[in-house]
Steps between C-alpha positions, in 0.01 A plus 500: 500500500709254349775698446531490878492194557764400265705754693381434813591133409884604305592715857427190708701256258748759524525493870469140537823471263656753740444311810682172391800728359550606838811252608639547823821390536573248822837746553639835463780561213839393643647839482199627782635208708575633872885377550466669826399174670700165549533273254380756210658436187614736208364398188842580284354385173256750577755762549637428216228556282417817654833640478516351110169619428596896600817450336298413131273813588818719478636307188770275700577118469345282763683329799503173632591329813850379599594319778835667608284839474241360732764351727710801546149717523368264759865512666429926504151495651622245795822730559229805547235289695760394734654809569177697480656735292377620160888545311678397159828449700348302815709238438727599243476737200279399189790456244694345790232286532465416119876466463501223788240322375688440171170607294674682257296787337526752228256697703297465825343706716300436800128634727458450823205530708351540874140470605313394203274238566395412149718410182259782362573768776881409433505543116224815557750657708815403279341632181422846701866576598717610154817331650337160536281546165812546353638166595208308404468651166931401489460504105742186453349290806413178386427305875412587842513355826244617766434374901294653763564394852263550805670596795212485806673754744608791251233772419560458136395099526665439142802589367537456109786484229466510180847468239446513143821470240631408185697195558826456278460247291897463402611500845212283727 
């Protein structure tokens, strides 16, 4: 009999324990965050981390944020939004693009995206497709720019860009 109650007893201190350890957080995860609404926000940070965190799973160097990346990605995502048009070239090819900029690179390459809603539909669906795996695992890559931009009357809603590279360091 009292063998059962100390059980009895060690189950319900058990489950008490596991009631306060159940946190709810006030929010989702920025990368669930619906961009397909005004005044959404991509978390880049975020984006960062995800990208850098699946490039140390396949034994690559992280990447960080820069801001000519995230201009000339945000630059690519308005170009698409506004022409409703999901294109490298919509406004003028990608090296073009790069070379105008006067970002100099050793290497670059760039994703787009139409019609994800969520930073983690957009890298889902960029990890999934070999061609834009490819760039994100870029082995030399060391930063990234990244924009998603809502456009209200397109059936995609979001356009995205994402440019990673490998700046040169002896020339910019």
């Amino acid at each position: 009999m009292m063998v059962r109650i100390c059980v009895a007893l060690s189950v319900a201190l058990l489950l008490a324990g596991c009631a306060a350890d159940n946190y709810i957080p006030k929010e989702q995860p920025s990368f669930y965050r619906n961009l397909a609404q005004p005044g959404a926000q991509l978390d880049a940070t975020a984006a960062a981390s995800m990208i850098s965190g699946y490039r140390a799973n396949n034994g690559l160097d992280a990447v960080s944020l820069d801001p000519e990346l995230m201009r000339l990605a945000e630059e690519q995502a308005k170009s698409m939004a506004a022409k409703n048009e999901l294109d490298h070239d919509v406004k003028k090819p990608f090296i073009a693009r790069l070379k105008a900029s006067g970002y100099e690179a050793k290497t670059a390459a760039e994703n787009i995206g139409a019609g994800y809603h969520t930073l983690a539909e957009a890298f889902s669906g960029w990890r999934d497709s070999p061609p834009h795996k490819a760039n994100m695992l870029l082995k030399s890559a060391t930063r990234m720019g990244i924009a998603a931009v809502y456009a209200p009357t397109s059936k995609y809603k979001v356009f995205w860009a994402l440019i990673v590279a490998e700046p040169d360091e002896r020339r910019g």
